[in-house]
Residue frames relative to the residue before (quaternion, step in Angstrom):
aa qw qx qy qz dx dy dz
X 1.0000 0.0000 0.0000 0.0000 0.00 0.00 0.00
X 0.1388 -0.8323 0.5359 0.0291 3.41 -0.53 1.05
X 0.3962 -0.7909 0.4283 0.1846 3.63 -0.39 1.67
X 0.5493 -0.5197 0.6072 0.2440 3.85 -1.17 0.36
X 0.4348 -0.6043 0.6095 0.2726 3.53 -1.44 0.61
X 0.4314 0.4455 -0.4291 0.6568 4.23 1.15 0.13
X 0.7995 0.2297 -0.3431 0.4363 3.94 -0.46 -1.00
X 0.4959 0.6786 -0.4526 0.2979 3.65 0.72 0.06
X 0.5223 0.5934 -0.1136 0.6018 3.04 1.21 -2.03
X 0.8510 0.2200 -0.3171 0.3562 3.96 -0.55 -0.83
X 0.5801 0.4812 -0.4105 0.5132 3.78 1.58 0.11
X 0.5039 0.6644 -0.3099 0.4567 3.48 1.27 -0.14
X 0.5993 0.5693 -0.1507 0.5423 3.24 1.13 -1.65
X 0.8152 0.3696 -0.2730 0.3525 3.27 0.18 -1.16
X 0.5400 0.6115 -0.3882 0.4288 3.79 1.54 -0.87
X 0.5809 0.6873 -0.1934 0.3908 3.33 1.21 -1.11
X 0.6555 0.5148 -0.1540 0.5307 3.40 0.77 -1.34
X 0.8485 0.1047 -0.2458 0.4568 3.75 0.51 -0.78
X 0.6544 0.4412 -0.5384 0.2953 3.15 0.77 0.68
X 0.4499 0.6497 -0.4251 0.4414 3.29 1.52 0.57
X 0.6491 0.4828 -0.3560 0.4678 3.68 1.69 -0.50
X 0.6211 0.5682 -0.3521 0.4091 3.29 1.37 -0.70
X 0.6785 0.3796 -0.3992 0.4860 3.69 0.92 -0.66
X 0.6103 0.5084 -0.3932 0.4630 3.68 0.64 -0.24
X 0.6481 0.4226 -0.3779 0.5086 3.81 0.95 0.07
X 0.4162 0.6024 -0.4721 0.4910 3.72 1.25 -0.46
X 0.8165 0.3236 -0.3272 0.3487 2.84 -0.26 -2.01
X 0.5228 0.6047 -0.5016 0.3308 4.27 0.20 -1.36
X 0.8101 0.4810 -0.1490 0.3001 3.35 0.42 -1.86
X 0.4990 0.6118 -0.3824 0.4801 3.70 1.72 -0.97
X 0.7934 0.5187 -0.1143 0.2973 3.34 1.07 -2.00
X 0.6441 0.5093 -0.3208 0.4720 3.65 1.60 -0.33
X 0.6771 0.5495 -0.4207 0.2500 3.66 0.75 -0.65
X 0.4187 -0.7464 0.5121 0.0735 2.72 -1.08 0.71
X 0.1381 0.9193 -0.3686 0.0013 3.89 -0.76 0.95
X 0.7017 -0.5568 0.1707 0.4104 3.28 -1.17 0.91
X 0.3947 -0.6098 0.6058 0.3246 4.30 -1.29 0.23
X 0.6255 0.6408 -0.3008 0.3281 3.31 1.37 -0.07
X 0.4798 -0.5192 0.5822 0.4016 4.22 -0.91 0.31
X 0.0770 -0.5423 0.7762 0.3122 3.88 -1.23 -0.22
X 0.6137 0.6327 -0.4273 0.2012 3.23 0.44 -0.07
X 0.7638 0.1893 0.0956 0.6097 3.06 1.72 -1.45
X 0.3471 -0.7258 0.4972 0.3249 3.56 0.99 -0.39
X 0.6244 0.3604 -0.6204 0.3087 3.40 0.72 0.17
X 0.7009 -0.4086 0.4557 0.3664 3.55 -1.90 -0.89
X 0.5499 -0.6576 0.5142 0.0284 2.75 -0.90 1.86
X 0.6109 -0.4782 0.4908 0.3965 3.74 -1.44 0.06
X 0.2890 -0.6169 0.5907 0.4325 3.76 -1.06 0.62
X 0.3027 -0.5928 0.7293 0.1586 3.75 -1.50 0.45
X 0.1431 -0.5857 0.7826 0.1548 3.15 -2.23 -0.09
X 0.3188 -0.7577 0.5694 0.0125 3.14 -1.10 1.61
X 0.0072 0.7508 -0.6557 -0.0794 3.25 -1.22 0.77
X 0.0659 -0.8093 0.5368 0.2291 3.88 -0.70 -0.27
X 0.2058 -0.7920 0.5684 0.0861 3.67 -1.07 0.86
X 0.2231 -0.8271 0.5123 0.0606 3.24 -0.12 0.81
X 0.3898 -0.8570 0.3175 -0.1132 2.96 -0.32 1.40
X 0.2952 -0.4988 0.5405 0.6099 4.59 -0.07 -0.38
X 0.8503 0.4457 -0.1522 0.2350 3.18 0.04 -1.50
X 0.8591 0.2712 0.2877 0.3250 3.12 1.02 -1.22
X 0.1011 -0.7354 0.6116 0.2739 4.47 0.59 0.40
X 0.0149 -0.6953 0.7037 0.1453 3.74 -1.22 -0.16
X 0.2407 -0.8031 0.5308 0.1237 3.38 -0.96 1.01
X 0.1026 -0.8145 0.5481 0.1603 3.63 -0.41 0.91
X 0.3386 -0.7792 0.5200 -0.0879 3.45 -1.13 1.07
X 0.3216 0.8233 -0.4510 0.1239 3.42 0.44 0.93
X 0.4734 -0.7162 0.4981 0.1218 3.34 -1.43 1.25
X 0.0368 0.5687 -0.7818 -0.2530 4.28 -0.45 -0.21
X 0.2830 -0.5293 0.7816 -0.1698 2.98 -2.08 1.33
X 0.0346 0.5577 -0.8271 0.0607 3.85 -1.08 0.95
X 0.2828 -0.5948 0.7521 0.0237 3.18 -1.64 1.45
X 0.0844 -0.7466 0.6599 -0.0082 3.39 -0.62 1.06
X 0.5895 -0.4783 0.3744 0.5325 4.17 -0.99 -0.57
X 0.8632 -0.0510 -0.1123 0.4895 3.38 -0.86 1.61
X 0.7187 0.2359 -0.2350 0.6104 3.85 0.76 0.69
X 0.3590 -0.4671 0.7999 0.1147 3.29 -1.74 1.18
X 0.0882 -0.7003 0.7056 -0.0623 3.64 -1.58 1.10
X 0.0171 0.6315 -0.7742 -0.0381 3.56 -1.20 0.85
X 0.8573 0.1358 -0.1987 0.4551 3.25 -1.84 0.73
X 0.4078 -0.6660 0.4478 0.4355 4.03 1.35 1.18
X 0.7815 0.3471 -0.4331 0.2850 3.58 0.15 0.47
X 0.8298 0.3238 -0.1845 0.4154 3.52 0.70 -1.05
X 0.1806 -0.8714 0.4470 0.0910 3.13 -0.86 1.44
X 0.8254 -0.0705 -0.2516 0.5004 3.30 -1.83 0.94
X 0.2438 -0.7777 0.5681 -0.1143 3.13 -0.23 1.90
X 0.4378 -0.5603 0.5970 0.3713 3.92 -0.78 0.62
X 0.1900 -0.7488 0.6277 0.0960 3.58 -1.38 0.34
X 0.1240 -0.9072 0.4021 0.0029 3.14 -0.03 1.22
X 0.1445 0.7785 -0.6023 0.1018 3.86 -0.54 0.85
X 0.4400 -0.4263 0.6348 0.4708 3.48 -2.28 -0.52
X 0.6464 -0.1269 0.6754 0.3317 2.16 -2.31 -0.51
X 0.9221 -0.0323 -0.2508 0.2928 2.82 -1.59 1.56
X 0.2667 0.6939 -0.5586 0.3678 3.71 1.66 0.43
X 0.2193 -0.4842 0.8046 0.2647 3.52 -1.67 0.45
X 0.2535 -0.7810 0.5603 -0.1084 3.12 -1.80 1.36
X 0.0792 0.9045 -0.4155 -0.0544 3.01 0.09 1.29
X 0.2649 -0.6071 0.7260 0.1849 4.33 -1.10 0.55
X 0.1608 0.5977 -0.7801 -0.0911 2.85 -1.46 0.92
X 0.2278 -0.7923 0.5659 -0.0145 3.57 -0.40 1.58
X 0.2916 -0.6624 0.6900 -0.0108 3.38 -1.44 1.27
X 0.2027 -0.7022 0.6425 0.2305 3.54 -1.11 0.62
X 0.4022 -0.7173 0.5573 0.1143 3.85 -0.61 1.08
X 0.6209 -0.2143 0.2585 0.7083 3.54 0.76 -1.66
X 0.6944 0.5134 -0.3204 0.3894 2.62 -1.39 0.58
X 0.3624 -0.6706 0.6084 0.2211 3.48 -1.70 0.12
X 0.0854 0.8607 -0.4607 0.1991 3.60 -0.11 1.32
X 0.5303 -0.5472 0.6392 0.1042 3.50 -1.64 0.66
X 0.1841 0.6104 -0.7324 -0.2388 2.72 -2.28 -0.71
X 0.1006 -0.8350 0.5334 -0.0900 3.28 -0.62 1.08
X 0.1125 0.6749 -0.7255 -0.0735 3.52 -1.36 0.87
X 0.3340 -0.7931 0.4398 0.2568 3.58 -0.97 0.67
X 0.6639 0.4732 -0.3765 0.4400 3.51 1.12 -0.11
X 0.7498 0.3058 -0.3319 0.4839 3.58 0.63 -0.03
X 0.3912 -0.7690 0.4000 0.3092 3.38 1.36 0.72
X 0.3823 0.5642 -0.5695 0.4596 3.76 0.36 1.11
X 0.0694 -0.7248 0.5919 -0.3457 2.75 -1.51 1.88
X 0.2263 -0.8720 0.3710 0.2252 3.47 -0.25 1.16
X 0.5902 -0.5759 0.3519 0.4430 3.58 -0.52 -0.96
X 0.2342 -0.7507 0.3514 0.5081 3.72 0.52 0.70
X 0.2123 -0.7463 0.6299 0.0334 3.30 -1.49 0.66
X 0.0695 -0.7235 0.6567 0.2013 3.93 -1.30 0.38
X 0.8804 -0.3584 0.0727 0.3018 3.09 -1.88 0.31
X 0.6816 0.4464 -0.2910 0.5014 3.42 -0.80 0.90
X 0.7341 0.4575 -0.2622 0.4279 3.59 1.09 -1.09
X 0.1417 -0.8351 0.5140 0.1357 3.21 -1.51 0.11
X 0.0024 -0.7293 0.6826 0.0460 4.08 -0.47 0.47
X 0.3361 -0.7218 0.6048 0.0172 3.10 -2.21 -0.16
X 0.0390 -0.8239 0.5545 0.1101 3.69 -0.10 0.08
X 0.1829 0.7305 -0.6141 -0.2362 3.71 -1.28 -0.29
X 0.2459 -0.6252 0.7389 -0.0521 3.31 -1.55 0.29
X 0.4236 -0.6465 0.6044 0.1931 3.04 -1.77 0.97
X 0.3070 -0.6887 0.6271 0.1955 3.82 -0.68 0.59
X 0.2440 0.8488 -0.4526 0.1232 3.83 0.06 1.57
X 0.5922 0.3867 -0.3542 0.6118 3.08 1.44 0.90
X 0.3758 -0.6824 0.5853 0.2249 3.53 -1.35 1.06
X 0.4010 0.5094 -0.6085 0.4576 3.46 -1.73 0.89
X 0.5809 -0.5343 0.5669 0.2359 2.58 -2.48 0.71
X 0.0690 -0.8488 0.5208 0.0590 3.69 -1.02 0.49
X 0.2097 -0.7834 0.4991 0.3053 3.67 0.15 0.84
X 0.2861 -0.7049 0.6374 0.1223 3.68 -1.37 0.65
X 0.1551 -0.8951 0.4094 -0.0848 3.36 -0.80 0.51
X 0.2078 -0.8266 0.4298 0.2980 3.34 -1.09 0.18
X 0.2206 -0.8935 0.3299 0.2102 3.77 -0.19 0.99
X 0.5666 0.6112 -0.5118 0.2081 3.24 0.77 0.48
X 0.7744 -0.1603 -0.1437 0.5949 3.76 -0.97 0.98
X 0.7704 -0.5641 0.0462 0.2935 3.02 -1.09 -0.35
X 0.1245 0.8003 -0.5415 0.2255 3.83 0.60 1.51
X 0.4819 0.4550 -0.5385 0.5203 3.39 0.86 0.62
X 0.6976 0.4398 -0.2869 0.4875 3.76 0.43 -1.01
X 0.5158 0.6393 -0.2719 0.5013 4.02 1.62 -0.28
X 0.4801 -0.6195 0.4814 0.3924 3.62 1.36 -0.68
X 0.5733 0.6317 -0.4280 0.2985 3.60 1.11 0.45
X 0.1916 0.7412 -0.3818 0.5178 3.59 1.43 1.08
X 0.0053 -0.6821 0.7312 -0.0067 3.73 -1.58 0.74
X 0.4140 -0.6171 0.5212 0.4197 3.26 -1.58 -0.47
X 0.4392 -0.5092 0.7058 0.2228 3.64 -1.93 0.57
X 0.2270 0.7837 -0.5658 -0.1190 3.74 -0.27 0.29
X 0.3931 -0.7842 0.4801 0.0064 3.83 -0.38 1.09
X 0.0521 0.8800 -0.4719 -0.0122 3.50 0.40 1.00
């Protein structure tokens, strides 16, 4: 059976059409769930995050970002709780946007080679990074010596 340049186009059209419903059901479904402030791991509270989702040919990617204020000897989320755990999957893109509070401060993980810009008080920078290895990863802050101060958290990589 030998197709027309018209029946080509309307099998085209259609391929088109549902993969335009299928990415529009990704995204709805990425954008409705709903998830716990809690660790399963520990039960305590986790960092709040902001989700985004890109929807990809190939692929959804879930970005995950944290705001961090680096204050003297302590990473803070929600101006209160310090050196929160940071909690992701495997294969999230991870984003810090990091505020210096007081002080002259970083953020640093060394295995996913992500590294802010050092910043003082008032400023702000950001880094992302994909998060493609599972495990616990300590983050940090490298400037003199406020990591060895207790100014450090966990990456935890489910």
């Amino acid at each position: 059976m030998v197709l027309g340049l018209q029946d080509k186009i309307k099998i085209n059209a259609k391929i088109f059409f549902v993969l335009a419903i299928l990415a529009l059901a990704v995204f709805v479904t990425g954008c409705s769930s709903e998830e716990s402030n809690e660790s399963p791991a520990t039960g305590y509270a986790v960092a709040d995050i902001k989700e985004t989702t890109e929807v990809t040919q190939q692929n959804t990617i879930e970005t995950k970002t944290f705001i961090l204020v680096g204050e003297n000897f302590k990473f803070l989320i929600d101006g209160s709780r310090e050196n929160p755990d940071l909690v992701v999957n495997q294969g999230d893109k991870v984003r810090i946007e990091f505020k210096s509070g007081q002080g002259f401060h970083d953020f640093v993980v060394d295995e996913f080679n992500a590294k802010t810009d050092r910043i003082k008080d008032g400023e702000s920078t950001s880094v992302e990074f994909v998060a493609d290895k599972k495990g616990t990863f300590e983050y940090y802050c490298s400037v003199g010596s406020h990591r060895q101060m207790g100014m450090k958290g966990k990456l935890i990589v489910n």
